[in-house]
FIVODO-672972 format. One line per field, with one value per residue (C-alpha): residue in one letter; residue number from 1; x, y, z. Coordinates in pm, whole numbers, plus 32768, in hexadecimal, padded with zeros to 4 digits. Each point is the difference from the previous one (the first is absolute). Layout:
aa = A|... .
i = NUM|... .
u = X|... .
v = Y|... .
w = Z|... .
END
This chain:
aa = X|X|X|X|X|X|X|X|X|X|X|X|X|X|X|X|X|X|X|X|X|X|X|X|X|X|X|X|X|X|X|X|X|X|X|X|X|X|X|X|X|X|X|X|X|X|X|X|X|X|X|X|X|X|X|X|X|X|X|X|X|X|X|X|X|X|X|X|X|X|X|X|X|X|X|X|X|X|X|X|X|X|X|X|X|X|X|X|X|X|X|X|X|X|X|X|X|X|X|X|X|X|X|X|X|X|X|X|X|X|X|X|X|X|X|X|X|X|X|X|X|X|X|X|X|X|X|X|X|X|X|X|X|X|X|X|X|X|X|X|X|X|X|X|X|X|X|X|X|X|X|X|X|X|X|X|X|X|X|X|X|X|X|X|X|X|X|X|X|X|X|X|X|X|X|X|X|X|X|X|X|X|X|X|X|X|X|X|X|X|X|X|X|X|X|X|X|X|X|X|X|X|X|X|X|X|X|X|X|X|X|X|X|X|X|X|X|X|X|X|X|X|X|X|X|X|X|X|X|X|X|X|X|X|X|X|X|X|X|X|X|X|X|X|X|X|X|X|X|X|X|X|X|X|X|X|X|X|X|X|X|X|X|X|X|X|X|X|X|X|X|X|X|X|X|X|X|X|X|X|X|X|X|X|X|X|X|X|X|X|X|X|X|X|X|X|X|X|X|X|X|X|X|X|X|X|X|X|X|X|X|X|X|X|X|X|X|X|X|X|X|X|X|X|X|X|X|X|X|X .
i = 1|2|3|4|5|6|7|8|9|10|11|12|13|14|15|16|17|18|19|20|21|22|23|24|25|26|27|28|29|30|31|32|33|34|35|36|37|38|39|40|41|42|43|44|45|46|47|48|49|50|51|52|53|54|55|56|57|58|59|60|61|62|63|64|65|66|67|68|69|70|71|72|73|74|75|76|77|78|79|80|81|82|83|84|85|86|87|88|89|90|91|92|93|94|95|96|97|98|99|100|101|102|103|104|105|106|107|108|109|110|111|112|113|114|115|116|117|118|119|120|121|122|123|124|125|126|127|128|129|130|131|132|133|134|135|136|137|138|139|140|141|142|143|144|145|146|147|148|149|150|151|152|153|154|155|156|157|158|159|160|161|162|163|164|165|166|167|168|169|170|171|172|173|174|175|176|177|178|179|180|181|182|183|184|185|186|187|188|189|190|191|192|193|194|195|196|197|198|199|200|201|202|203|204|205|206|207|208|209|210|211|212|213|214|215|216|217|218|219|220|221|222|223|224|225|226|227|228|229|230|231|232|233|234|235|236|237|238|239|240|241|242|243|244|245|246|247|248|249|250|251|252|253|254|255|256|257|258|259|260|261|262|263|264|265|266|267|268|269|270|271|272|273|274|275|276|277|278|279|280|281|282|283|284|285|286|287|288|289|290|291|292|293|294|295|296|297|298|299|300|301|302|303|304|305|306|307|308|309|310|311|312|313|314|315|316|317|318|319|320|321|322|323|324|325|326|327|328|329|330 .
u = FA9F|7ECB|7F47|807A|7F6D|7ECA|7FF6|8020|7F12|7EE8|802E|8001|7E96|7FA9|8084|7F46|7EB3|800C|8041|7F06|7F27|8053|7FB0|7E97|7FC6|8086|7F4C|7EDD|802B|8050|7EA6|7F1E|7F39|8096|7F73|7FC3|7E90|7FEE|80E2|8122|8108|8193|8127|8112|8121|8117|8147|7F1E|8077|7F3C|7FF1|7FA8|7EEB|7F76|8008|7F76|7EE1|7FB8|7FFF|7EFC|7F25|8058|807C|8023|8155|80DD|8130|7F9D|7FD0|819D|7FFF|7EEB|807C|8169|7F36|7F60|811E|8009|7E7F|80A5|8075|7F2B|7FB0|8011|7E97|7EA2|7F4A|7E7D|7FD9|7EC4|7F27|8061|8133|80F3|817D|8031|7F11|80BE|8148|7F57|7F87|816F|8060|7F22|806A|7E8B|7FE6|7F09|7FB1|7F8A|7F65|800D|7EFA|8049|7EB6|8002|8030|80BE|8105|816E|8018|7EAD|80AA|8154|7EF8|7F55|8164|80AF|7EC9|8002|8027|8121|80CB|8155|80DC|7FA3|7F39|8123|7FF0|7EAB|7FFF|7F42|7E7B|7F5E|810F|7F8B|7F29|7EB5|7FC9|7FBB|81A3|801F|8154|807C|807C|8137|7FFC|8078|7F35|80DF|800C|7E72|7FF6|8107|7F27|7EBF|811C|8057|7E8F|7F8E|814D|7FC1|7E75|8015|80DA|7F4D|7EB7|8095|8071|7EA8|7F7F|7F34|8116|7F0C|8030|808E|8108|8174|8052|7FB6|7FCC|7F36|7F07|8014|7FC4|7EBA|7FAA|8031|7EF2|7F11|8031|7FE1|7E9B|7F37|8018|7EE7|809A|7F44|8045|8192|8009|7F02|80A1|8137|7F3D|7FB2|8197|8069|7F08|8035|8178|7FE4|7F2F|810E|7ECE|805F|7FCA|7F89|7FC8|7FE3|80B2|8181|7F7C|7FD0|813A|80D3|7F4F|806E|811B|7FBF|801F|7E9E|7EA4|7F7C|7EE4|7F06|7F75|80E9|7FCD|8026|8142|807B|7F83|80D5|8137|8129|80AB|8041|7F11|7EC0|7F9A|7EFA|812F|80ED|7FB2|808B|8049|807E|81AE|7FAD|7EF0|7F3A|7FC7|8063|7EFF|7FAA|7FDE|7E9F|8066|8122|7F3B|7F05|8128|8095|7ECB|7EEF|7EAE|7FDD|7F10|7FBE|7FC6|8087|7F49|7F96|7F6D|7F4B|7EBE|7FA0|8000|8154|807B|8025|7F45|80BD|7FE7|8093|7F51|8032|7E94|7FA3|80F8|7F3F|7EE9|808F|80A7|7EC1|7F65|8130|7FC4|7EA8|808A|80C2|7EFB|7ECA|8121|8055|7E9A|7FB9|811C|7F6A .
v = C81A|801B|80B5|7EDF|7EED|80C7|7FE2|7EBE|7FA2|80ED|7F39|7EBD|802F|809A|7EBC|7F38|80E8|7FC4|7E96|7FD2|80DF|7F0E|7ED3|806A|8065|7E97|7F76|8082|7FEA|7E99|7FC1|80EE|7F61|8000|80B1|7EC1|8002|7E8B|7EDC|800D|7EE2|804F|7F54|805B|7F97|7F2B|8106|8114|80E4|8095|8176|7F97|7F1E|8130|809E|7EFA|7FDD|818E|8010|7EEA|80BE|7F23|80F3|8152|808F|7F09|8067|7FC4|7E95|7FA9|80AD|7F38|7EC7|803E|8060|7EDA|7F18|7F01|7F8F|7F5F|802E|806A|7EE2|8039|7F52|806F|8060|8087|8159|8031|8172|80F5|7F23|808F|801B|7F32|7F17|7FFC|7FDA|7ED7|7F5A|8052|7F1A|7F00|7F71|7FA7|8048|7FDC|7E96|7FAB|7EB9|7F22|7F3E|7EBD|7F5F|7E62|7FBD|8105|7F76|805F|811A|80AF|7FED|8095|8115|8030|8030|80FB|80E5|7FBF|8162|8060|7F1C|7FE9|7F38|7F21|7EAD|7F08|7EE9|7F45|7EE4|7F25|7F7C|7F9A|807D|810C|8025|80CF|80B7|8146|80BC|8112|80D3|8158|8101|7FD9|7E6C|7F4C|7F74|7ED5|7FAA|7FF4|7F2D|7F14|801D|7F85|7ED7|7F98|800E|7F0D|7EFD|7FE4|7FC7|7F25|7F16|800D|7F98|7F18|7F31|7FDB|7F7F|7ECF|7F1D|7F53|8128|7FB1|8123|7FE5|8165|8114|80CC|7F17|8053|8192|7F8A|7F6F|811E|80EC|7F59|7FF6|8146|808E|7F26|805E|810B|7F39|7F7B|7E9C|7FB3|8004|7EB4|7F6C|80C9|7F44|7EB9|8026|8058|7ED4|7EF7|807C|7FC2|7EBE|7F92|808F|811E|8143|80F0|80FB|8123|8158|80CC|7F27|806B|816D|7FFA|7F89|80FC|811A|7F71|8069|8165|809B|7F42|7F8F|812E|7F14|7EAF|7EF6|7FAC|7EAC|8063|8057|7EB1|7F81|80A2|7F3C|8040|7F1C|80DB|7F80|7ED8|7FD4|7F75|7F60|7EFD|8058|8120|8146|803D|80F7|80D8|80E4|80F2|8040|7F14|8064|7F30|7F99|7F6E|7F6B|7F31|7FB5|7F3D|7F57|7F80|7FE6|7F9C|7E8D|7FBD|7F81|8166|8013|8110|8171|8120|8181|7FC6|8148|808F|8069|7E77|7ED1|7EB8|7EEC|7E67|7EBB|7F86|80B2|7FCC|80B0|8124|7FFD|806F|811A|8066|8056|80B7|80A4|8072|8045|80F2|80AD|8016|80AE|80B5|809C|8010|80D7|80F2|804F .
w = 875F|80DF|7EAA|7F16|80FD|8020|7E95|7FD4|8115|7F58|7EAE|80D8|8078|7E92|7F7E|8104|7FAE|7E66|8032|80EB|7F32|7EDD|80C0|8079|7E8D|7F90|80CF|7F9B|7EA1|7FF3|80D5|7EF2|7EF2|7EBD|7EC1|7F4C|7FAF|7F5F|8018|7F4E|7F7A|7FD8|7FB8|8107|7F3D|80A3|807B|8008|811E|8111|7F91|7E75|808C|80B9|7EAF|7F30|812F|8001|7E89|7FF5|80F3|811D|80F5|801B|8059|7F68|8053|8179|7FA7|8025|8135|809C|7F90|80B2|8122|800F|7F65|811E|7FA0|7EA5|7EB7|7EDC|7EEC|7EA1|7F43|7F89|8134|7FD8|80CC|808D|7FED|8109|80A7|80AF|8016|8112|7F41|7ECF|80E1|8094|7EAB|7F59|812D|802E|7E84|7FE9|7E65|7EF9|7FC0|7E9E|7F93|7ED1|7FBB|7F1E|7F95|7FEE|7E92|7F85|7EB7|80BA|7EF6|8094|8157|7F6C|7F4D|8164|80AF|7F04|7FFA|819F|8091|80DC|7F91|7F88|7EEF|7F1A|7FF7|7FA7|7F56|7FA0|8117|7F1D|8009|8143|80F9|80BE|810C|7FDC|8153|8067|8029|80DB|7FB3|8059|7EFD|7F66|8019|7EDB|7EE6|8012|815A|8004|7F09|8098|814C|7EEB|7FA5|8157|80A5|7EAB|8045|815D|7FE6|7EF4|80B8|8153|7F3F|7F31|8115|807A|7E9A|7FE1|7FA0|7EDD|7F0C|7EE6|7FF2|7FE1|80A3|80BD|7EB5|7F46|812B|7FD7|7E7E|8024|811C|7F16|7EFA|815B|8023|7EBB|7FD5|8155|810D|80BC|8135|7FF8|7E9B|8011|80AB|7EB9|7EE7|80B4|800E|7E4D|7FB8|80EB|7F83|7E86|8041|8089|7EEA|7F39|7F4B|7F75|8108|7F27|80CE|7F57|80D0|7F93|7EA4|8039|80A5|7ED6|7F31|80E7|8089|815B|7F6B|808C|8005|7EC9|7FA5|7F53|7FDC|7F71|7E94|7F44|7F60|8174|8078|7EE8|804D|7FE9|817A|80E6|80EE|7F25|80F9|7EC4|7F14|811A|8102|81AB|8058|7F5A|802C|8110|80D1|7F4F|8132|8154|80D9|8183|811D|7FAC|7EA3|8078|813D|7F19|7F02|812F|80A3|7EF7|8000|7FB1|7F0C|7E99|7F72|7EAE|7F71|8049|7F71|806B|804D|7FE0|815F|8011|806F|7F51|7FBD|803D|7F64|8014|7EB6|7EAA|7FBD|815C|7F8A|7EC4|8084|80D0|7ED5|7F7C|810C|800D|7E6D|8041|810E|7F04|7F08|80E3|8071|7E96|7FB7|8153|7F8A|7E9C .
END
């Protein structure tokens, strides 16, 4: 009896030795640099268990030892779970580094950038080619109703629900400026506004000219003119499809759509683009002015009239632009 006890208390401290032996080596191995020598991105995929992450993060070059990596993570089990996500490893971290990332949930963030102006379809284009994410775009939400903005999302998101994000963010900014309108516009709706905003911001990018291009569309409707703006024209021609790759040409211009604001009088049926803020405050509170007319003027802007004699004349310098232009390229 007294040899069996003796036994069993020399395997006790033997036990006690290896585990403390294991524990200083843990602990040192989960404070050691890693042998990642850049940064590296991985997808930790959702249900992935402790001891296959170790794998996954050893076979990537993370860590050394991966097998240890369960182990340390059990040890250390009351600092949190792991998340599953895209997390970005940086050179040389450690275990307990990577134990702390895999915990902190703090994952890639990606970013979508939707330019002002875009047709819908170029936005549904920009989304499905969007990396790291997931699903399909839906349904086409129609012209003129989603937001452009810069999106941040996370891998794995859904096509679907950032473009429902894109449809909620243009609802509830459209109706927060359209209660602040000037009340002497002659629109009907909410969408008759994103309609002409989308002609504003289709003709100028220059900041101070949206509220005068706005001026020309209002004052042209009120006189009950043709708008005739270029951009509704290209827009019937491609449909909203992808920009129009060249200048418009007379049979274009005499397209029969009811886009061609050359042929029909108000406005076209719908938007022609997806307007920002800039367009859209520059529809519901316009310059007010007699400006009827405008045209490039050759220095990337536009010239703009109240007379059709006065846009005459910047018609021609506008021409004679475009010809020492031509000749300076021969």
């Amino acid at each position: 009896m007294g040899r069996v006890l003796r036994l069993i208390a020399v395997l006790g401290v033997m036990l006690a030795a290896a585990s403390g032996a294991a524990l200083w080596w843990g602990s040192g191995w989960l404070a050691t640099p890693g042998p990642l020598t850049a940064a590296k991105t991985i997808v930790i995929e959702h249900g992935t268990k402790p001891d296959a992450i170790g794998r996954q993060l050893a076979d990537e070059g993370i860590i050394t030892h991966g097998a240890a990596f369960a182990p340390a993570f059990w040890m250390t089990r009351l600092d949190g779970d792991l998340r599953a996500g895209e997390y970005a490893f940086p050179a040389a971290i450690s275990p307990q580094g990577v134990l702390d990332l895999l915990r902190s949930g703090k994952v890639v963030v990606h970013h979508l950038v939707v330019p002002e102006g875009l047709t819908t379809a170029e936005i549904l284009a920009l989304v499905e080619h969007g990396e790291a994410l997931s699903g399909d775009v839906g349904e086409n939400p129609g012209e003129g109703r989603l937001w452009p903005a810069t999106y941040r999302y996370s891998f794995g998101d859904k096509r679907q629900a950032l473009i429902e994000q894109m449809q909620r963010l243009a609802a509830k900014n459209l109706a927060e400026l359209w209660a602040a309108r000037d009340h002497d516009l002659p629109l009907e709706r909410p969408e008759d506004a994103v309609t002409l905003a989308s002609i504003v911001e289709k003709e100028t990018a220059i900041p101070a000219e949206r509220p005068k291009v706005a001026a020309v569309l209002y004052n042209r409707i009120r006189l009950g003119m043709k708008l005739q703006m270029d951009p509704t024209v290209a827009y019937a021609v491609t449909q909203g499809q992808h920009p129009l790759d060249h200048p418009l040409t007379r049979a274009e211009l005499a397209l029969d759509s009811p886009y061609n604001t050359y042929l029909v009088t108000g406005l076209p049926p719908g938007p022609i683009a997806n307007p920002g803020l800039a367009s859209l405050e520059a529809v519901l509170k316009p310059e007010h002015s007699d400006l009827l007319y405008f045209v490039a003027d050759g220095s990337g802007g536009h010239a703009f009239a109240s007379t059709l004699e006065e846009h005459n004349r910047n018609v021609a310098h506008w021409r004679q632009v475009q010809a020492e232009r031509a000749g300076a390229g021969k």
